[in-house]
N, C-alpha and C positions, 0 to 999 in steps of 0.2 A: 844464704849468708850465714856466715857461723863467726861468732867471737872469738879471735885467739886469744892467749893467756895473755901476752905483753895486753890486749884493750882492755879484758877484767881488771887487771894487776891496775893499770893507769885511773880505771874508776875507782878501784879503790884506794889508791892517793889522793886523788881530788876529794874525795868525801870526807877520808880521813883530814885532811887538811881543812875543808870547809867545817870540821865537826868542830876546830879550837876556834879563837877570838881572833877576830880581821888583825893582820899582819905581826901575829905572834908567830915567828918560827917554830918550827917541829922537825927535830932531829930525823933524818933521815934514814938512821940505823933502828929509829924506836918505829916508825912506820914499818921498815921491813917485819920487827917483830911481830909487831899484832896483826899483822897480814900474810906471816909465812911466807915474804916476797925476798929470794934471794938478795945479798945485798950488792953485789955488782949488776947486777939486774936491774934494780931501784935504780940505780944509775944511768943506766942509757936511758929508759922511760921517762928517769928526771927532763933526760937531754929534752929530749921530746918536746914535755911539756913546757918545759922554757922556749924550745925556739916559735913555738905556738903565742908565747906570750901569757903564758897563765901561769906559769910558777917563776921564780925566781929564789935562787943561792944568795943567805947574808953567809960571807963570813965572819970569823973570830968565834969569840969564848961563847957569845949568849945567839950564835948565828944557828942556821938549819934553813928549811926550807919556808916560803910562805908564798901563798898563794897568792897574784899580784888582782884580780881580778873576781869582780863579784860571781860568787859559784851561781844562782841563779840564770848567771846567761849563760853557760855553759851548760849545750844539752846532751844527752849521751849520743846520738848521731854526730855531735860536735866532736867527739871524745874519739870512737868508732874511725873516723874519717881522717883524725889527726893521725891517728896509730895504724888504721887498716887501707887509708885508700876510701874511694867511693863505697857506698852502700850500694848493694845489689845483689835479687836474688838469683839472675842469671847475668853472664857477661854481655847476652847483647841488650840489655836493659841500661848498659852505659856507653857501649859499644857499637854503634850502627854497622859499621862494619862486619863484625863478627859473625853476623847472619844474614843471609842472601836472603833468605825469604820471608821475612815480616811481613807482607801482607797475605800470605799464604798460609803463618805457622799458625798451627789450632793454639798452641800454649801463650803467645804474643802476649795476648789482650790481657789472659787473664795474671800470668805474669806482671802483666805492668799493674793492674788494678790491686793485687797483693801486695805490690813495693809499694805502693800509694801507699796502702793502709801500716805497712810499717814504718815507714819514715814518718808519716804525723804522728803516732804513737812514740816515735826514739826523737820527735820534735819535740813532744810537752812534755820529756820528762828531764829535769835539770839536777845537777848534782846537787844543790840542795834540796832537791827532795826527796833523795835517798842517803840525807843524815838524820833523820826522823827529827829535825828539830834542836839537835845538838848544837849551840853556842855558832849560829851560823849565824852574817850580820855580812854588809857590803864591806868589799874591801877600799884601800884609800883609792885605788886607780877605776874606779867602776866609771 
């Protein structure tokens, strides 16, 4: 399994946004800055995370984005699977199909025992806790 750019880019929106005060907006153009995240880019990723239900657009003058949703319950497997699709380090580990011989293949087992151990690992770790602490707090919809 490999992280592409748009699931990096999406964690770091979310964190960046879990880093300010429960449902203070944050300019969408100033996250692209301090993350070097193209700014029509930010945009589809926004889509993303909205139709997810974790962000949402105020408009008007004092409008941007804010995060609807306590960052805490949001874990990066949550993030990963919103943007990538299932977690897996081979396809037939979602896919029975994909492989005839599963109870044959030397790699099976141990394949499955390695995706165990990384999805608890991308289970306990939640976007607040990779803002080290920064002005993170529940939001109103938790």
């Amino acid at each position: 399994m490999r992280l592409n750019r748009t699931t990096e880019y999406a964690i770091h929106i979310l964190v960046d946004l879990a880093s300010h005060p429960p449902g203070e907006p944050v300019i969408s153009r100033e996250i692209a800055e301090r993350h070097s995240i193209p700014q029509n880019y930010i945009a589809q990723i926004l889509m993303v995370l909205g139709d997810v239900g974790w962000t949402e657009g105020i408009r008007g003058y004092k409008g941007g984005i804010v995060l609807k949703i306590d960052p805490s319950t949001i874990t990066i497997r949550d993030v990963i699977e919103a943007v990538q699709g299932p977690v897996a380090i081979n396809d037939c580990l979602i896919e029975e199909d994909v492989c005839k011989n599963h109870s044959e293949c030397p790699l099976h087992d141990i394949l499955e025992k390695a995706q165990e151990e990384m999805l608890k690992v991308l289970d306990t770790v939640s976007i607040s806790d990779l803002t080290g602490g920064r002005n993170v707090g529940n939001t109103q919809d938790s």
